[in-house]
C-alpha positions as CSV (number, residue, x, y, z in Angstrom):
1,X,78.2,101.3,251.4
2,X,77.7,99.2,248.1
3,X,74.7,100.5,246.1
4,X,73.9,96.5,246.1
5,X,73.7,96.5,249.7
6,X,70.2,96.6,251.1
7,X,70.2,100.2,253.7
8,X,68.7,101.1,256.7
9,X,67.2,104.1,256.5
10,X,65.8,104.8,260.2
11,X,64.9,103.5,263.4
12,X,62.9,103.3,266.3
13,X,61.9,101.5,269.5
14,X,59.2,101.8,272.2
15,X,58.1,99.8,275.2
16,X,54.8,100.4,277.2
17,X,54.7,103.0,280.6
18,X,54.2,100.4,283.0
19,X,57.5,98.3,284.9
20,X,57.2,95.5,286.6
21,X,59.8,95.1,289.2
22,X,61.2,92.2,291.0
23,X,59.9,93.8,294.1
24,X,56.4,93.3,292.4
25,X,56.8,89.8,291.9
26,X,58.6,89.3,294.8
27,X,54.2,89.7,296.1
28,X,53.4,87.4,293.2
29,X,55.3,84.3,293.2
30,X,58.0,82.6,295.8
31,X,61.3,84.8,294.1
32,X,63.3,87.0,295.7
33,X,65.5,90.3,293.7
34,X,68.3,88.6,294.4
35,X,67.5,85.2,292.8
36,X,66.2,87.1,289.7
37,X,69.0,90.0,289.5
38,X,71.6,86.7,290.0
39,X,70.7,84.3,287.3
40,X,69.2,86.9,285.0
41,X,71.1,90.3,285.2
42,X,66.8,91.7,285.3
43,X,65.6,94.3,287.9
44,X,63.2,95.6,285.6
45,X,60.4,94.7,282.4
46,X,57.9,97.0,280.8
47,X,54.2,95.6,280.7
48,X,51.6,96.4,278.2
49,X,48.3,97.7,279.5
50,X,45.6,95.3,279.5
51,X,43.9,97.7,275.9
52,X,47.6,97.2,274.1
53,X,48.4,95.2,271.6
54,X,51.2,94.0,269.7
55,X,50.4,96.5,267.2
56,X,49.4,99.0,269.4
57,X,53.1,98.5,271.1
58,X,54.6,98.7,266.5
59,X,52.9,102.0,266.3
60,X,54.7,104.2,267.9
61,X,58.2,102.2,266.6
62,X,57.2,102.7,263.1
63,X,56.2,106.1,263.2
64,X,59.7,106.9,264.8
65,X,61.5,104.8,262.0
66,X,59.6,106.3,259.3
67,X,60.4,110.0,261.2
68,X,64.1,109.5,261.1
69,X,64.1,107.6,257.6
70,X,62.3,110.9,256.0
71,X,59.2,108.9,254.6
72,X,55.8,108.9,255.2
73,X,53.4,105.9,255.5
74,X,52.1,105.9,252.4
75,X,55.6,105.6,250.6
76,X,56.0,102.3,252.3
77,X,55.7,99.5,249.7
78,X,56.0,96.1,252.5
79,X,55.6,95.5,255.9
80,X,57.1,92.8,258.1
81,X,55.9,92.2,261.8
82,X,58.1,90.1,263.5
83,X,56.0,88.2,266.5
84,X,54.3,84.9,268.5
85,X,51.7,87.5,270.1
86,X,50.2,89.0,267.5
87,X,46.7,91.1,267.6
88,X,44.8,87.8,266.6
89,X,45.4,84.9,264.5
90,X,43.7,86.7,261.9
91,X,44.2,89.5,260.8
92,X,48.1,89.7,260.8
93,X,49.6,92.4,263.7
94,X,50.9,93.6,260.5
95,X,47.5,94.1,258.5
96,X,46.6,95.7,261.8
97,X,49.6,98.1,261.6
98,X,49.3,98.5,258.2
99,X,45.4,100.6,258.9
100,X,46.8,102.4,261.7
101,X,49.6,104.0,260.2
102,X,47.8,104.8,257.2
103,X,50.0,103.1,254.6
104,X,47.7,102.2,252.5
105,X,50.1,101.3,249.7
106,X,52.0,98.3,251.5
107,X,51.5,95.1,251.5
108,X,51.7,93.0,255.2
109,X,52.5,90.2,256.9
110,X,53.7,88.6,260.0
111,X,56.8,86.4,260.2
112,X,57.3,83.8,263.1
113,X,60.3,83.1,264.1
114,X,60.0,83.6,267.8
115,X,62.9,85.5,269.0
116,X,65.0,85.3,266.1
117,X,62.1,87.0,264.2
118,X,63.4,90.6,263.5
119,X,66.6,88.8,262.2
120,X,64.5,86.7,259.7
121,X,62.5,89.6,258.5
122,X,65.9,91.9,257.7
123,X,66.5,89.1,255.3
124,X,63.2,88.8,254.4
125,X,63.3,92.4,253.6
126,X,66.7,92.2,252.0
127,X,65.4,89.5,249.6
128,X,62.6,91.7,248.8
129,X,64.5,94.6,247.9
130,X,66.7,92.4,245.6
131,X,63.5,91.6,243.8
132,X,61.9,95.1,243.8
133,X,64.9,97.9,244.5
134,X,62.8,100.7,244.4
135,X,60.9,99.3,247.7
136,X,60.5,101.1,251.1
137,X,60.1,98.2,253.3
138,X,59.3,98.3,257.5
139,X,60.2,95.7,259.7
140,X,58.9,95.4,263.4
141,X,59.6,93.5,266.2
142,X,56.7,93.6,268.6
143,X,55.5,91.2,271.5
144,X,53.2,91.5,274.5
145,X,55.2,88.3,276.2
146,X,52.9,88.9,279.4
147,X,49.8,88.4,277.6
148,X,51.5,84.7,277.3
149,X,53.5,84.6,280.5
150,X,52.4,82.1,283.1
151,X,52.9,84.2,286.4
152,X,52.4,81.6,289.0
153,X,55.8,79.9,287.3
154,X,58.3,81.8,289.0
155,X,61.0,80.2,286.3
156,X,59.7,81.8,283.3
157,X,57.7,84.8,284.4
158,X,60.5,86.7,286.2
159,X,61.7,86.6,282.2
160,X,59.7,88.7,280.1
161,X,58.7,92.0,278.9
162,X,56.5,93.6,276.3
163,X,58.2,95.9,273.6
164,X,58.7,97.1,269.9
165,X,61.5,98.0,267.3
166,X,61.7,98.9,263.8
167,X,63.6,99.4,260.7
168,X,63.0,101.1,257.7
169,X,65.1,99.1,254.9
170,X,65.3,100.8,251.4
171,X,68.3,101.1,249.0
172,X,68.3,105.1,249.1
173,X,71.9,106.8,249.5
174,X,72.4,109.0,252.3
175,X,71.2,106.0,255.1
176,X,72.0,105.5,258.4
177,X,73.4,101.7,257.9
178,X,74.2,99.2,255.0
179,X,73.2,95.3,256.0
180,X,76.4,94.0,255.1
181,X,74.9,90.3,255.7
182,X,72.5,88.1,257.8
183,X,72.6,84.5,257.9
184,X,70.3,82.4,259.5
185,X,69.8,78.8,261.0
186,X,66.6,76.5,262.5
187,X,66.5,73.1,263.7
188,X,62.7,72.2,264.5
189,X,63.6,68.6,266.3
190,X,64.4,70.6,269.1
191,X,61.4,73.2,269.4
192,X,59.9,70.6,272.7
193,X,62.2,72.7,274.7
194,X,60.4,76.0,274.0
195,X,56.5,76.2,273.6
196,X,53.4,77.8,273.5
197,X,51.0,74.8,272.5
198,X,47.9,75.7,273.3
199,X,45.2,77.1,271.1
200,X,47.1,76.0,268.3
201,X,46.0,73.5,265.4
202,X,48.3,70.8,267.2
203,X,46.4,71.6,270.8
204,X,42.6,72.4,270.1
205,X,40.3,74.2,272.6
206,X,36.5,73.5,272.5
207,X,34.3,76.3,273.1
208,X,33.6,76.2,277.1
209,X,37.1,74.8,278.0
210,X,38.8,76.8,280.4
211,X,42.9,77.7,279.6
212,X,45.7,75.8,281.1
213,X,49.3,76.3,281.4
214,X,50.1,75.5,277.8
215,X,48.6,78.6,276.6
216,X,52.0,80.3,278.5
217,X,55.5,80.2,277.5
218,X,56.9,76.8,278.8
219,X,60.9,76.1,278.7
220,X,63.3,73.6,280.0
221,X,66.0,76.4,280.7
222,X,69.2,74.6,281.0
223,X,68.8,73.1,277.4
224,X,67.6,76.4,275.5
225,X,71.1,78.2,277.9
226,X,73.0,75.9,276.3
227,X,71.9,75.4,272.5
228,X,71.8,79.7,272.5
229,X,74.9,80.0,273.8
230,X,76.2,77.7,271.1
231,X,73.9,78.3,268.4
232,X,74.6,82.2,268.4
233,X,78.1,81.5,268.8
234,X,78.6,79.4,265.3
235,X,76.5,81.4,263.3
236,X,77.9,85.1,264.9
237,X,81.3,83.1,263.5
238,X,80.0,82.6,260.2
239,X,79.2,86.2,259.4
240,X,82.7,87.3,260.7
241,X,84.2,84.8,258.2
242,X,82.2,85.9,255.4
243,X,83.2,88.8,255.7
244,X,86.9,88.5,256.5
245,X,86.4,90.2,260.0
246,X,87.1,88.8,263.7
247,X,85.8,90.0,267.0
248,X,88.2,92.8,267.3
249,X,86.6,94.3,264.1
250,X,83.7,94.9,265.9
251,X,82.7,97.9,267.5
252,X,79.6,97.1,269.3
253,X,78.0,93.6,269.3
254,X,74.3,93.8,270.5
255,X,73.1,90.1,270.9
256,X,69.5,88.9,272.1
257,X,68.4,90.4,275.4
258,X,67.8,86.8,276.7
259,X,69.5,86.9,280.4
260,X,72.5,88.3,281.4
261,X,74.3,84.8,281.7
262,X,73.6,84.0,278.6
263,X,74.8,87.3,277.0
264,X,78.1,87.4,279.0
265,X,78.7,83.3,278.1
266,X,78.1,84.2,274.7
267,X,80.8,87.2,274.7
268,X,83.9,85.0,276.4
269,X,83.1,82.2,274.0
270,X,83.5,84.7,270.9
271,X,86.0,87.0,272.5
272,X,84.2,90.2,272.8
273,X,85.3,92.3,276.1
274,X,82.0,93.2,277.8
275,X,82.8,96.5,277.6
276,X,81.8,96.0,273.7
277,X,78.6,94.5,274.2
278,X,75.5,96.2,274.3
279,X,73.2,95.4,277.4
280,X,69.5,96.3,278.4
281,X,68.6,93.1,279.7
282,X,68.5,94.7,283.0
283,X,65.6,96.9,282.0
284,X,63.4,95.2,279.5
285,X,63.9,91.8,280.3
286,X,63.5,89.5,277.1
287,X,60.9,90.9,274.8
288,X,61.6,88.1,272.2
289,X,61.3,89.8,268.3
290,X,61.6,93.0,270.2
291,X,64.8,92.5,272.0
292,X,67.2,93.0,269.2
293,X,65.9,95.9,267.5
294,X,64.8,97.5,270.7
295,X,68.4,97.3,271.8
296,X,69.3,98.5,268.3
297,X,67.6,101.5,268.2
298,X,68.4,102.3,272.0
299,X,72.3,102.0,271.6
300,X,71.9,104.4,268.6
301,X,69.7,106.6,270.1
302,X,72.1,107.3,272.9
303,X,75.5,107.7,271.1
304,X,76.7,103.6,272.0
305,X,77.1,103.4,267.9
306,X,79.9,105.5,266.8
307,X,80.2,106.7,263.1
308,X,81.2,104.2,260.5
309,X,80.9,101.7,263.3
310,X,80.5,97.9,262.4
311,X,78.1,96.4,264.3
312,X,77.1,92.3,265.0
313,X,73.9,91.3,265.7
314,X,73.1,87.8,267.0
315,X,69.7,86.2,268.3
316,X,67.9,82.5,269.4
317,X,64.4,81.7,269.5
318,X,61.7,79.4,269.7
319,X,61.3,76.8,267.0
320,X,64.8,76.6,267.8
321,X,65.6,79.5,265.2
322,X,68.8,81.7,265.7
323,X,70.1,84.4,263.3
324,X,73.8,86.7,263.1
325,X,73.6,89.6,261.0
326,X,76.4,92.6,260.3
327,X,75.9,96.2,259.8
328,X,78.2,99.2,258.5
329,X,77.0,102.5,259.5
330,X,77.3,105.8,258.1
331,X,75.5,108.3,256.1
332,X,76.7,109.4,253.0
333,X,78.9,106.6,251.7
């Protein structure tokens, strides 16, 4: 690891008690297991309690990050909350965080870029640290999807769960992981195909008027399939070839955690044998800003990230936004 190169200096991940179950839905909406488990690869999402919040789901993430990075709170200098379902518009999820941790020092602020957030905010971070190298920076992922999933729409609420991950970033020896690179990409004329409209500046409500279906998550899901797929695909490209590296080069690729088609499309068009891909899909659904540092932390946490592995990130969001990014790992180098 360059002593340029931004490091990663702990993480963590954490998703509420509560699953919700195809079977559950199956008493919900006109689904079936087998429709869901087919076209998604999901059996499985956690779901938030109705008193959790987005930061309430960061908290515990943080705390575990900031555990296995050796830091308290109060040595943090920034934090980042990746999210579309924050706490409130105002304040930030991350001003929110920022009181409940205790870290009192840092300043905060959310970033949205849907689910391509967490990737946004390691370059955020990384840019940061360039500025300011002595910084101790946290960057979260956390969503409560269900507090914005329409569940009488059996084509998007069969897709989301509610989760958190975190990073602590720093440029301290001894880390877990360099960020070798991230590179990142946005093309707004598309963002009709993904939307949560309402209650925004663009779509009004009046005091008295009763919500409607554009306060949910509304997608045409062939078209977002298709631009992720290829999106993640020429960016994920891009990263290899800055680097000099190719799919063989990798030892564990962890894209979003959109659905399982799009994952194992994604792998044959890049080359990666499944077998090399990290998966979770199956158990959190898509938690958006969550899913890639959730699946992050979780593939560390149970020995899927060897040492001195390289590892290739990859996400698509909202907006549309999409993001690669490559990390070295290793302590001590």
């Amino acid at each position: 690891m360059s002593a340029h190169t931004p490091k990663i200096l702990g993480f963590g991940h954490y998703a509420p008690s509560r699953t919700l179950t195809n079977a559950d839905l199956e008493k919900m909406v006109d689904t079936s297991d087998d429709w869901i488990t087919t076209r998604t690869g999901i059996k499985e999402r956690h779901v938030a309690a109705p008193d959790e919040a987005c930061s309430d789901l960061a908290l515990p993430a943080a705390r575990q990050a900031l555990e296995q990075a050796g830091l308290t709170p109060d040595s943090l200098t920034h934090i980042f909350v990746a999210t579309f379902t924050p706490d409130a518009y105002v304040p930030s999820a991350a001003c929110v965080l920022q009181h409940k941790l205790g870290a009192s020092q840092a300043m905060a602020m959310d970033l949205a870029a849907a689910c391509s957030g967490f990737l946004y905010s390691l370059e955020t971070a990384r840019a940061f640290l360039a500025i300011h190298p002595e910084a101790k920076i946290l960057v979260v992922g956390s969503e409560v999807i269900t507090s914005r999933t329409n569940f009488t729409d059996r084509s998007t609420c069969v897709l989301f769960g509610d989760a958190a991950g975190a990073a602590v970033l720093g440029n301290q020896d001894n880390a877990i992981a360099a960020l070798d690179d991230v590179l990142l990409g946005a093309d707004g004329s598309l963002g009709d195909l993904l939307v949560v409209r309402g209650g925004g500046s663009g779509a009004p409500v009046a005091l008295g008027e009763s919500v409607d279906e554009s306060f949910f998550v509304q997608m045409q899901g062939s078209e977002v399939f298709r631009h992720a797929v290829r999106s993640m695909a020429s960016i994920t490209n891009q990263v290899l070839a800055r680097a000099g590296l190719s799919a063989k080069d990798i030892d564990l690729f962890i894209p979003h955690q959109a659905n399982i088609r799009i994952i194992e499309a994604l792998a044959k068009k890049l080359a990666f044998p499944i077998d090399k891909v990290y998966v979770n899909v199956n158990r959190f659904g898509n938690s958006s800003a969550a899913s890639v540092p959730l699946a992050l932390s979780e593939a560390l946490q149970e020995g899927y990230i060897p040492e001195d592995a390289t590892v290739l990130l990859a996400s698509f969001g909202g907006g549309f936004t999409w993001g690669a990014a490559l990390l070295k790992f290793g302590r001590g180098h």
